[in-house]
CHARMM internal coordinates of N, CA and C (Angstrom, degrees):
IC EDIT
DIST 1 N 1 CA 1.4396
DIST 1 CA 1 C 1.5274
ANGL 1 N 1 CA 1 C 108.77
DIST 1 C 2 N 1.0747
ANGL 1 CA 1 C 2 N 113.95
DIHE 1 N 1 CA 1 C 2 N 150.76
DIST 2 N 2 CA 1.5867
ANGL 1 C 2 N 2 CA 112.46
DIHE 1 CA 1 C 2 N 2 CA -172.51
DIST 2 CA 2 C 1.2541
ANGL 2 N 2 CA 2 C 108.00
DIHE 1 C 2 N 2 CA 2 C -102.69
DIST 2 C 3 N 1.2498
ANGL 2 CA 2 C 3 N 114.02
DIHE 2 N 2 CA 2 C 3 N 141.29
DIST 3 N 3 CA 1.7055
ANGL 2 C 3 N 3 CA 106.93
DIHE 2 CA 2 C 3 N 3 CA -167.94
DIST 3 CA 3 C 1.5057
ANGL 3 N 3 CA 3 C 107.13
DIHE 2 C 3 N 3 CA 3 C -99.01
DIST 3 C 4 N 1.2475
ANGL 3 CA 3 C 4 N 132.64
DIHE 3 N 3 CA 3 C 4 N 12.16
DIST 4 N 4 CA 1.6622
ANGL 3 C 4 N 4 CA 132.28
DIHE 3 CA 3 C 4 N 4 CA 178.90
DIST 4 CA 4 C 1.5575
ANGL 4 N 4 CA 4 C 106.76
DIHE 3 C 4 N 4 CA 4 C -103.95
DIST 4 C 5 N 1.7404
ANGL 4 CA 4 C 5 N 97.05
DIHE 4 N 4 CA 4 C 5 N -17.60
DIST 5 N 5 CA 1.4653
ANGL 4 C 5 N 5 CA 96.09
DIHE 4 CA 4 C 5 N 5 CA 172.54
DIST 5 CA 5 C 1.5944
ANGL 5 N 5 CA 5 C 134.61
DIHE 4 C 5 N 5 CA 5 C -48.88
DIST 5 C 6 N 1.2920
ANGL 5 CA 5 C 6 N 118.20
DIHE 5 N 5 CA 5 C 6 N 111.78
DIST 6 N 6 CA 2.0449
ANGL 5 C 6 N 6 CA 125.35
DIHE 5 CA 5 C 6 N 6 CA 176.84
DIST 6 CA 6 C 1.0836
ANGL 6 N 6 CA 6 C 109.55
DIHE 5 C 6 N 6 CA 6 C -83.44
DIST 6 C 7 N 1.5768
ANGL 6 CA 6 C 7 N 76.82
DIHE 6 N 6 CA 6 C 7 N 134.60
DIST 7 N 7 CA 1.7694
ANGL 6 C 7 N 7 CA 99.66
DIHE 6 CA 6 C 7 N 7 CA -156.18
DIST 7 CA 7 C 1.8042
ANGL 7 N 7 CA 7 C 94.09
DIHE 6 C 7 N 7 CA 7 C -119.24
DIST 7 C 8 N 1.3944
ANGL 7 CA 7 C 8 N 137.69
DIHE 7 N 7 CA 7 C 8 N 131.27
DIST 8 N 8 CA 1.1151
ANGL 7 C 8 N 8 CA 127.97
DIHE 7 CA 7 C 8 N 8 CA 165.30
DIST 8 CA 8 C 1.5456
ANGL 8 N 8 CA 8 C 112.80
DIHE 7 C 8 N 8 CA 8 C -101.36
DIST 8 C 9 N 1.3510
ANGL 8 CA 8 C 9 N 129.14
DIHE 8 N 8 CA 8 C 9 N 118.59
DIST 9 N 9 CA 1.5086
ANGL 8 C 9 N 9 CA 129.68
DIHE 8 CA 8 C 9 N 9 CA 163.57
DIST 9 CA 9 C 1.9372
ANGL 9 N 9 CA 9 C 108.07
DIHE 8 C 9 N 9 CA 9 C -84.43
DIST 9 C 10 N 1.3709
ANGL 9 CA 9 C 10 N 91.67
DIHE 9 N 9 CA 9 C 10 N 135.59
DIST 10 N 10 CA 1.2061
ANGL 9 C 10 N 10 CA 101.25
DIHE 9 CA 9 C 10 N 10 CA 165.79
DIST 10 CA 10 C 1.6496
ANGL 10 N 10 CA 10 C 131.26
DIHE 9 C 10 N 10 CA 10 C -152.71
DIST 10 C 11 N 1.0379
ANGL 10 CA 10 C 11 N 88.01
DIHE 10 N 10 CA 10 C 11 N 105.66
DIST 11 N 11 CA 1.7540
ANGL 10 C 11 N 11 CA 114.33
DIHE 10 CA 10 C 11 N 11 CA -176.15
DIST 11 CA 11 C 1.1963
ANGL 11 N 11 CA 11 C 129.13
DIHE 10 C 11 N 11 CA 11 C -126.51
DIST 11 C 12 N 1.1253
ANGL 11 CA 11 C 12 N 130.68
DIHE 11 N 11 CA 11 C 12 N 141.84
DIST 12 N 12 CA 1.5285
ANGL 11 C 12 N 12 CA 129.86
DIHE 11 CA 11 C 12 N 12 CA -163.70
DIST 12 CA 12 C 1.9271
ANGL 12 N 12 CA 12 C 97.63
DIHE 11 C 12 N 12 CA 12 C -90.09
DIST 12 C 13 N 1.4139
ANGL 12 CA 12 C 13 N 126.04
DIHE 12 N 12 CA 12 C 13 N -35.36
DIST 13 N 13 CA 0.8088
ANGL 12 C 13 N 13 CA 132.33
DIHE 12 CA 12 C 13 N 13 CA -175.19
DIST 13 CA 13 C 2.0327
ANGL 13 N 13 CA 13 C 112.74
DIHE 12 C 13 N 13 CA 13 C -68.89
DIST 13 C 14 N 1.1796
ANGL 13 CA 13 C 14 N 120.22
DIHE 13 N 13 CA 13 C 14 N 81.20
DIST 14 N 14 CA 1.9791
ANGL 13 C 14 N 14 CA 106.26
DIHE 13 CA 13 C 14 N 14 CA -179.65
DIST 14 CA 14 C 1.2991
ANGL 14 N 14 CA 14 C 103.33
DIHE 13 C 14 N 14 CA 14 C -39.76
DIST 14 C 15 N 1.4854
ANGL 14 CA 14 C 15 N 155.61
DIHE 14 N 14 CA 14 C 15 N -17.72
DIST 15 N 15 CA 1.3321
ANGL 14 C 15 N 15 CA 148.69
DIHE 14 CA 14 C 15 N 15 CA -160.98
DIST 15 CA 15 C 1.1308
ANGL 15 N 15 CA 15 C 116.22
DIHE 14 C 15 N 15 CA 15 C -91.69
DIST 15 C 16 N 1.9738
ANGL 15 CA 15 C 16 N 115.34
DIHE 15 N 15 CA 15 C 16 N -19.35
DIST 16 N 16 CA 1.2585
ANGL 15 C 16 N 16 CA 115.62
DIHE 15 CA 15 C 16 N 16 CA -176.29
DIST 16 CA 16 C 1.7911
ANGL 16 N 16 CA 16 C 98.20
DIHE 15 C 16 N 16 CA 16 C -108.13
DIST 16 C 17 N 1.5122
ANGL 16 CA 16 C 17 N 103.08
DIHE 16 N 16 CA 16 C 17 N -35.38
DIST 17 N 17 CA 1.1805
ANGL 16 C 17 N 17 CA 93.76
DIHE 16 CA 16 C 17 N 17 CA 168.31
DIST 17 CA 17 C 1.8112
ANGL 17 N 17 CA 17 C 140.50
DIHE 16 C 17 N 17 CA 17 C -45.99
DIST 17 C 18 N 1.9959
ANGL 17 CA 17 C 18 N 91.84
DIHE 17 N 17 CA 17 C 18 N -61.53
DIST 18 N 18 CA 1.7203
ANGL 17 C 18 N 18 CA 83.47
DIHE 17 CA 17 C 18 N 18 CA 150.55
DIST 18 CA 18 C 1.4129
ANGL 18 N 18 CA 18 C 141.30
DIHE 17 C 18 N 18 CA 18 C -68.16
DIST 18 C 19 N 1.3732
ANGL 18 CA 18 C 19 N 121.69
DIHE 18 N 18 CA 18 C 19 N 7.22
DIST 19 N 19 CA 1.3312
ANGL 18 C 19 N 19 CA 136.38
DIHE 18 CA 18 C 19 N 19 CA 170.72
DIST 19 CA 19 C 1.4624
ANGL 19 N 19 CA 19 C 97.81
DIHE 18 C 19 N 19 CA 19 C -73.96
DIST 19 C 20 N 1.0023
ANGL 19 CA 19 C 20 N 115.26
DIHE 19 N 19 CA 19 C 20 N -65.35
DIST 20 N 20 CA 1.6975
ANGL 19 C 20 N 20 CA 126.60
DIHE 19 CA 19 C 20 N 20 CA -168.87
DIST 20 CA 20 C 1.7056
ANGL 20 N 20 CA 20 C 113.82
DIHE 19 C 20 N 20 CA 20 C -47.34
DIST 20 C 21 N 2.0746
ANGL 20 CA 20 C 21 N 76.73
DIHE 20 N 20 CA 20 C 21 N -67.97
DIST 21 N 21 CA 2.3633
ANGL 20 C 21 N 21 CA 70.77
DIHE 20 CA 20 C 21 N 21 CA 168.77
DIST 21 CA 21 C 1.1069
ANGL 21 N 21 CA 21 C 122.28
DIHE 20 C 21 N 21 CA 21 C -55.34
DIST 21 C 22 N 1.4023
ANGL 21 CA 21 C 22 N 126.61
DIHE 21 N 21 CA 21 C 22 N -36.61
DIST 22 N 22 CA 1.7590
ANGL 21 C 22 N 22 CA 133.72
DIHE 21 CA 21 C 22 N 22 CA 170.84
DIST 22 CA 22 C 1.3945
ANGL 22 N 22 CA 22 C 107.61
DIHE 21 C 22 N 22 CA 22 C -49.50
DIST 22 C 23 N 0.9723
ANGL 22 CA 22 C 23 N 126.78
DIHE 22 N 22 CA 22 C 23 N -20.66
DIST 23 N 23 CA 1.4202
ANGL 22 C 23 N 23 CA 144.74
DIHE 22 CA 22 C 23 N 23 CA -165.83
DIST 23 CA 23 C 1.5907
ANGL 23 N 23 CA 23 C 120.94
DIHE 22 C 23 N 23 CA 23 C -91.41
DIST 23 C 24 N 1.5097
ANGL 23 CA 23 C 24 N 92.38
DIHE 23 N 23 CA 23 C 24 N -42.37
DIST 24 N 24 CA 1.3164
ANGL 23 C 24 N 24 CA 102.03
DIHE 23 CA 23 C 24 N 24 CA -160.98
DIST 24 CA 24 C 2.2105
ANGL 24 N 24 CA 24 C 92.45
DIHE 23 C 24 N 24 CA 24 C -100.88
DIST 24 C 25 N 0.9419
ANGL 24 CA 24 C 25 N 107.62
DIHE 24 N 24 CA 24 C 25 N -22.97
DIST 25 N 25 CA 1.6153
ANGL 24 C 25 N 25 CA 117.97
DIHE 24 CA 24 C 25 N 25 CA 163.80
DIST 25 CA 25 C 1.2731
ANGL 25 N 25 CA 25 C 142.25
DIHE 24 C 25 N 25 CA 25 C -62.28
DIST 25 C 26 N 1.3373
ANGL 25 CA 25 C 26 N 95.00
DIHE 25 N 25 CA 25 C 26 N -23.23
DIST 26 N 26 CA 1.4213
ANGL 25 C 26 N 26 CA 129.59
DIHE 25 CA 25 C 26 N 26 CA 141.69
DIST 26 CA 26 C 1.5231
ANGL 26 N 26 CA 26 C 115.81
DIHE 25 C 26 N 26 CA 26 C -39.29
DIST 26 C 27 N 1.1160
ANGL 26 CA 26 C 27 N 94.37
DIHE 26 N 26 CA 26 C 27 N -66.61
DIST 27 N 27 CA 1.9516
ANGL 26 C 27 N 27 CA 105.45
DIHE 26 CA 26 C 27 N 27 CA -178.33
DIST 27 CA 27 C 1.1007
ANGL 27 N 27 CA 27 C 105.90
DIHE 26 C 27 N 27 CA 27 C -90.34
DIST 27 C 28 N 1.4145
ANGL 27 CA 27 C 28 N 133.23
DIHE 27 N 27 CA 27 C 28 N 29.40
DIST 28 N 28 CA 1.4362
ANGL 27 C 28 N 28 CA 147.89
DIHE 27 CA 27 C 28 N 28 CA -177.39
DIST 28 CA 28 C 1.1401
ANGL 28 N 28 CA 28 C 129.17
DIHE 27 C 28 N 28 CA 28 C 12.61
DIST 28 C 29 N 2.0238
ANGL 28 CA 28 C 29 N 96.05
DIHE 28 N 28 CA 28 C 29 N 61.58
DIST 29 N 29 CA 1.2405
ANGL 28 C 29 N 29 CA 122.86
DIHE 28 CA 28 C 29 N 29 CA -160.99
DIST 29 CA 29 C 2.2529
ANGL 29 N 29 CA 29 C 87.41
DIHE 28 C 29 N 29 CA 29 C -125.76
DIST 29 C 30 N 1.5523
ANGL 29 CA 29 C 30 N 84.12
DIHE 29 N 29 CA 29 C 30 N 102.48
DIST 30 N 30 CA 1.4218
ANGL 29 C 30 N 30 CA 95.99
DIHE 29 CA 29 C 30 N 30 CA -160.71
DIST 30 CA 30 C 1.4032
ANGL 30 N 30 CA 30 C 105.39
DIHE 29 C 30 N 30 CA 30 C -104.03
DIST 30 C 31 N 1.2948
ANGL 30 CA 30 C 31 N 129.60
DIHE 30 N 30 CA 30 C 31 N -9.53
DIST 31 N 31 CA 1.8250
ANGL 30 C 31 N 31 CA 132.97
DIHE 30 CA 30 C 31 N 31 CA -167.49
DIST 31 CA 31 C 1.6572
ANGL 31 N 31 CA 31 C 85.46
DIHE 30 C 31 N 31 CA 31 C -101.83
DIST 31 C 32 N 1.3327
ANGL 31 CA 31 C 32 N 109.71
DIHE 31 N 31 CA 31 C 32 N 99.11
DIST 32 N 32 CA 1.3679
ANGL 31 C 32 N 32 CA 121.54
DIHE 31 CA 31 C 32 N 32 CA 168.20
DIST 32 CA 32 C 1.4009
ANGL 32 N 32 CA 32 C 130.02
DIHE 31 C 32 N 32 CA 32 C -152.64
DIST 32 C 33 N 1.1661
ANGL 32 CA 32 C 33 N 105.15
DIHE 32 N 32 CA 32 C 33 N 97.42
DIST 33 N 33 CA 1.5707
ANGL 32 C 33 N 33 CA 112.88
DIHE 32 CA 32 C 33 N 33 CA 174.67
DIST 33 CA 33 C 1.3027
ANGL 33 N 33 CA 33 C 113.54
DIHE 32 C 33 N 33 CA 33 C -56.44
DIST 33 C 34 N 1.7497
ANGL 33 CA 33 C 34 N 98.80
DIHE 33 N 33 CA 33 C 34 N 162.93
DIST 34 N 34 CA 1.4434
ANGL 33 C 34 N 34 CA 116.82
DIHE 33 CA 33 C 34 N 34 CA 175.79
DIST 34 CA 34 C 1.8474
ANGL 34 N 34 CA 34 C 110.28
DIHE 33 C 34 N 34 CA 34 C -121.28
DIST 34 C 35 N 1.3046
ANGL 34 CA 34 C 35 N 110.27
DIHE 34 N 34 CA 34 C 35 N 130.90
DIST 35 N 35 CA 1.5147
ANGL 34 C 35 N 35 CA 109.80
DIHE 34 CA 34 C 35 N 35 CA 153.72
DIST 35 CA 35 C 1.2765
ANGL 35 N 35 CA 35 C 109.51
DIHE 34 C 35 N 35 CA 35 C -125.93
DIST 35 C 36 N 1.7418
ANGL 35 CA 35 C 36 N 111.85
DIHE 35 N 35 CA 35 C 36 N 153.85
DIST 36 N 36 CA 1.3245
ANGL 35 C 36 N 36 CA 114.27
DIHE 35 CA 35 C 36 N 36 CA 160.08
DIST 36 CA 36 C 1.6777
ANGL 36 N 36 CA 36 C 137.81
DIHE 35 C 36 N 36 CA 36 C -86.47
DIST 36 C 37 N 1.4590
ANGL 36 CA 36 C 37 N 89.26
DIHE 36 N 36 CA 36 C 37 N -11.85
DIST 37 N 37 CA 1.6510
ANGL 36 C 37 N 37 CA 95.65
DIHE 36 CA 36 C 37 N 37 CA -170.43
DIST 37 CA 37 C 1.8549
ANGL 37 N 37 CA 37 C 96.30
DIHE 36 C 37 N 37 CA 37 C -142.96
DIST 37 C 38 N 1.3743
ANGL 37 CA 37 C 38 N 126.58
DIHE 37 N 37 CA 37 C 38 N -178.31
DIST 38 N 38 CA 1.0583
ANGL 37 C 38 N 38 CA 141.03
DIHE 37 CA 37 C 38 N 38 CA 118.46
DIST 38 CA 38 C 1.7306
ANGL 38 N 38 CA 38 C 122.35
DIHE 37 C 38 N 38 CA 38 C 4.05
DIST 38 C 39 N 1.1294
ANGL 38 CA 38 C 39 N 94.64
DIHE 38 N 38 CA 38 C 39 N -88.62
DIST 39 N 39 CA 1.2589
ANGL 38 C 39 N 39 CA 116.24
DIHE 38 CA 38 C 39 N 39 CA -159.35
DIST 39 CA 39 C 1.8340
ANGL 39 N 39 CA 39 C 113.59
DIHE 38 C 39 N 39 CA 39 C -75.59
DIST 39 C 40 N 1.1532
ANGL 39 CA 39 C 40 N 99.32
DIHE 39 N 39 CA 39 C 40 N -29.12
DIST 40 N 40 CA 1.5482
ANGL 39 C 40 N 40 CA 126.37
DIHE 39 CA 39 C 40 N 40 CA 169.78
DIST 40 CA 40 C 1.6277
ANGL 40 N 40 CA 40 C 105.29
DIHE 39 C 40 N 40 CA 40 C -62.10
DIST 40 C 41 N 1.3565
ANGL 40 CA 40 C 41 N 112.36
DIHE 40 N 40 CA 40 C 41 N -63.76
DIST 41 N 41 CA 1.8528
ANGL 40 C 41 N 41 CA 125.85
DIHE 40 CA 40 C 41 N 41 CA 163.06
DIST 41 CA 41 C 1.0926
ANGL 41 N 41 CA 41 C 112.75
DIHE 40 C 41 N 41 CA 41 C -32.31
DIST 41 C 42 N 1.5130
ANGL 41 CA 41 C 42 N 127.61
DIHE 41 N 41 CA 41 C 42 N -50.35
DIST 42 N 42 CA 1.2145
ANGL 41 C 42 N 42 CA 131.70
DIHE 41 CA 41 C 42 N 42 CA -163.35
DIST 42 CA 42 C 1.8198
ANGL 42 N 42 CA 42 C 115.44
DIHE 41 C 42 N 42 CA 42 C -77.30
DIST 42 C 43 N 1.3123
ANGL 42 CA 42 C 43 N 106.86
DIHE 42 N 42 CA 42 C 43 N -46.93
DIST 43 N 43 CA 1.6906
ANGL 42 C 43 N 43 CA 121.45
DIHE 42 CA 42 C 43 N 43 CA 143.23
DIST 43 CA 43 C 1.2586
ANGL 43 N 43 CA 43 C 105.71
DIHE 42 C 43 N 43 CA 43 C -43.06
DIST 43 C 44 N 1.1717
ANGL 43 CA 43 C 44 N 154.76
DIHE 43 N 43 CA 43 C 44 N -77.73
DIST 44 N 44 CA 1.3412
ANGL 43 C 44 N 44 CA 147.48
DIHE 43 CA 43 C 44 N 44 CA -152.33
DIST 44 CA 44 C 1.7269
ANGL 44 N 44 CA 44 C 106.11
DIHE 43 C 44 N 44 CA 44 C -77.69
DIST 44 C 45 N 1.4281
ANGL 44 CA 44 C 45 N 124.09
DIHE 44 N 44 CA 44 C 45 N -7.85
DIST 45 N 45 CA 1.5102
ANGL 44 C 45 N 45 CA 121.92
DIHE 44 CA 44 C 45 N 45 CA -172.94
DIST 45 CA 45 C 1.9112
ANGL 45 N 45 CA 45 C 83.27
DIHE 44 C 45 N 45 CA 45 C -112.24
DIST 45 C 46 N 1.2452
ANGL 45 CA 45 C 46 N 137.68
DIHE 45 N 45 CA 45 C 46 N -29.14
DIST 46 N 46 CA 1.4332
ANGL 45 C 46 N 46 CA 115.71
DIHE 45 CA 45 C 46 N 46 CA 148.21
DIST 46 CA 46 C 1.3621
ANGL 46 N 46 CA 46 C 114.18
DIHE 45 C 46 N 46 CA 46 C -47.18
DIST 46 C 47 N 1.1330
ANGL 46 CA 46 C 47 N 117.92
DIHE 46 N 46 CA 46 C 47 N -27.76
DIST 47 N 47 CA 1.8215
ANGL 46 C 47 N 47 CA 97.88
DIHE 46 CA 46 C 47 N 47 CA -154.69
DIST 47 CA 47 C 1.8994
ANGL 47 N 47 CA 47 C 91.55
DIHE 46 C 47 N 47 CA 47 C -107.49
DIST 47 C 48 N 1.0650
ANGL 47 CA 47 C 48 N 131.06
DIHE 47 N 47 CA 47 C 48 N -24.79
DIST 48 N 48 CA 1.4824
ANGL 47 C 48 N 48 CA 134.94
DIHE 47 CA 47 C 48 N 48 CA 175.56
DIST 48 CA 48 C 1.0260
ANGL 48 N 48 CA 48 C 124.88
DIHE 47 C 48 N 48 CA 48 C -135.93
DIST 48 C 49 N 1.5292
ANGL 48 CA 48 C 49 N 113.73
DIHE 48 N 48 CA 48 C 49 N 141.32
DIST 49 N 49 CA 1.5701
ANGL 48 C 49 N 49 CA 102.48
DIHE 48 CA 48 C 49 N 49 CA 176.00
DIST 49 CA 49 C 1.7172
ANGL 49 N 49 CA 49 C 116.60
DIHE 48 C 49 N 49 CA 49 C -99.58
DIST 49 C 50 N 1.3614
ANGL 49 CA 49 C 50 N 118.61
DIHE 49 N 49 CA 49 C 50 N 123.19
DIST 50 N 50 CA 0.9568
ANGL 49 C 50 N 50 CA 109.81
DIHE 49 CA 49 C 50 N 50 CA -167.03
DIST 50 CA 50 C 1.9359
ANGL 50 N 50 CA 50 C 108.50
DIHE 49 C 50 N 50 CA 50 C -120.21
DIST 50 C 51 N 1.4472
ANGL 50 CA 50 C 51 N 96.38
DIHE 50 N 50 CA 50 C 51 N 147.36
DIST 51 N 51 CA 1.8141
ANGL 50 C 51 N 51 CA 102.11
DIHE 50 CA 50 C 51 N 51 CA -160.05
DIST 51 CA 51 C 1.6472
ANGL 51 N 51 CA 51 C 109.73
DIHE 50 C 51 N 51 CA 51 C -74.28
DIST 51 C 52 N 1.7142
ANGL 51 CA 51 C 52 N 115.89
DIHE 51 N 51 CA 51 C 52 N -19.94
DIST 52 N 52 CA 1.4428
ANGL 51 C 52 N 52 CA 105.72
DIHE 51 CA 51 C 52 N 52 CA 167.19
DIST 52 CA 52 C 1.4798
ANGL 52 N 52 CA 52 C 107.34
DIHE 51 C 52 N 52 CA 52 C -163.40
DIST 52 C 53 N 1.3381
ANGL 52 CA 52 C 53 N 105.56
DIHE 52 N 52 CA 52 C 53 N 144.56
DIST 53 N 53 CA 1.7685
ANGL 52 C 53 N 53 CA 113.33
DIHE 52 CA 52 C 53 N 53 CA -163.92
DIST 53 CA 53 C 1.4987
ANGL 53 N 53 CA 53 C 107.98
DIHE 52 C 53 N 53 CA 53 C -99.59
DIST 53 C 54 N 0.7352
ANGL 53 CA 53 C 54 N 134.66
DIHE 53 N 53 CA 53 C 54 N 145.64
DIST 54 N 54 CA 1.8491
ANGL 53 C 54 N 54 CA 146.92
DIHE 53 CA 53 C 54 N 54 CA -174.30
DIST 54 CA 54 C 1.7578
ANGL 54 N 54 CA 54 C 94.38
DIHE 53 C 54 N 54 CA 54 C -110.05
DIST 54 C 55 N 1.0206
ANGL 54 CA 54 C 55 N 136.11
DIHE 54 N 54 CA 54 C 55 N 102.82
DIST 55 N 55 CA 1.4917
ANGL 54 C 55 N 55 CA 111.95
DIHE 54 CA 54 C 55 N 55 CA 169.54
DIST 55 CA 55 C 1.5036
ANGL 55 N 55 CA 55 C 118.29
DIHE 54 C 55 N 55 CA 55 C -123.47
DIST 55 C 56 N 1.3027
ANGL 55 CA 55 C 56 N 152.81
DIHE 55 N 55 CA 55 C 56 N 88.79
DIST 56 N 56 CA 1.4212
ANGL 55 C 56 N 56 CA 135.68
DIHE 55 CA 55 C 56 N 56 CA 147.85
DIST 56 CA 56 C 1.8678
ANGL 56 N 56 CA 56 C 113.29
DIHE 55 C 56 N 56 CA 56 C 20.09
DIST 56 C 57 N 1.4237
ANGL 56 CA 56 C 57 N 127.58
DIHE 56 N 56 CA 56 C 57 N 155.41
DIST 57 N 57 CA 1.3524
ANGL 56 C 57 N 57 CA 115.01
DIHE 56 CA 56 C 57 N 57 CA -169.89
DIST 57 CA 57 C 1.7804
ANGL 57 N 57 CA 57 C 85.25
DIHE 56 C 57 N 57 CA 57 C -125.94
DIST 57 C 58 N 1.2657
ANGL 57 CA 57 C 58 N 117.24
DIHE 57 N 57 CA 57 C 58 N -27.72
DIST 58 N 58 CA 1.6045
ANGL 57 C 58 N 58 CA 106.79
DIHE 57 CA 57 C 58 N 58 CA 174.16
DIST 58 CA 58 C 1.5988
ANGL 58 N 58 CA 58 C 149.51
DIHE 57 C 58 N 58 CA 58 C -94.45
DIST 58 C 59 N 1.3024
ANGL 58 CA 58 C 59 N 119.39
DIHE 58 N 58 CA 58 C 59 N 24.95
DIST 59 N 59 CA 1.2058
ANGL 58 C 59 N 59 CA 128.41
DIHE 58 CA 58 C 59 N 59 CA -153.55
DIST 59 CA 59 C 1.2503
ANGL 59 N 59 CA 59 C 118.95
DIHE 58 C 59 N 59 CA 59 C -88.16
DIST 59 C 60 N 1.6639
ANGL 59 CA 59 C 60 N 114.85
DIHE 59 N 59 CA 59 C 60 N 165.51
DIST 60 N 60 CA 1.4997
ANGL 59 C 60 N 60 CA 111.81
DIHE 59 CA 59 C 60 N 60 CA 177.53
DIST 60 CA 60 C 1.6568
ANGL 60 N 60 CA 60 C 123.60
DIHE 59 C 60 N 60 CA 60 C -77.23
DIST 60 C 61 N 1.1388
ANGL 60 CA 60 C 61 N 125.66
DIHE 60 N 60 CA 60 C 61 N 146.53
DIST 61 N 61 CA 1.2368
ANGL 60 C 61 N 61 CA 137.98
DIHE 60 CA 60 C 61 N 61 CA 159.36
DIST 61 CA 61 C 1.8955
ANGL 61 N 61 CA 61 C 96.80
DIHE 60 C 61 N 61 CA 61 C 114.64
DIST 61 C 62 N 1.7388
ANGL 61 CA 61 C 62 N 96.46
DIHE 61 N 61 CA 61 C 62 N -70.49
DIST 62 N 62 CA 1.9525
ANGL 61 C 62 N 62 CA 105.68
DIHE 61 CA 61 C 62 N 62 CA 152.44
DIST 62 CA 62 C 1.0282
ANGL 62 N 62 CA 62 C 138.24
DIHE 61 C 62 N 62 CA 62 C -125.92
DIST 62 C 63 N 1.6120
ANGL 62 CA 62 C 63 N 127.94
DIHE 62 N 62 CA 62 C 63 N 133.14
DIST 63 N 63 CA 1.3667
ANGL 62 C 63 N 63 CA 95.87
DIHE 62 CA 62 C 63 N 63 CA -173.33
DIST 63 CA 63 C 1.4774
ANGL 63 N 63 CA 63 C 108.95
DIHE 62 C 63 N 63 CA 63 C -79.81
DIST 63 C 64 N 1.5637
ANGL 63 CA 63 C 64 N 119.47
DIHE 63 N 63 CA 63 C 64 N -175.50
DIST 64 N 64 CA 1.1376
ANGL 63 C 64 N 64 CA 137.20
DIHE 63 CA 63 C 64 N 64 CA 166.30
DIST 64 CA 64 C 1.3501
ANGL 64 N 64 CA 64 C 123.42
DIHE 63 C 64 N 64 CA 64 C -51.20
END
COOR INIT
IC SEED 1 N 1 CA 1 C
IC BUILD
């Protein structure tokens, strides 16, 4: 696994989110964004390109 690899999490919940980066730091896979929603992700994939997305499937505003 490559460790420079960007990773975007996106969950409406912060509890699963920091679960995930805690998670993913582990495998000392440290370039990891955060979104809260949908629509928030989509702003943050304008502003970076990132190599794989984590997303929740139920959230407010969009889902996943």
């Amino acid at each position: 696994m490559n460790e420079n690899m960007k990773i975007l999490i996106v969950d409406d919940s912060a509890l699963m989110r920091n679960f995930a980066k805690g998670s993913l730091k582990q495998l000392k896979l440290n370039n990891v964004g955060e979104a809260e929603d949908g629509e928030k992700a989509l702003l943050e994939l304008k502003k970076e390109k990132y190599d794989l997305i984590l997303s929740d499937l139920h959230m407010p505003n969009m889902d996943g």
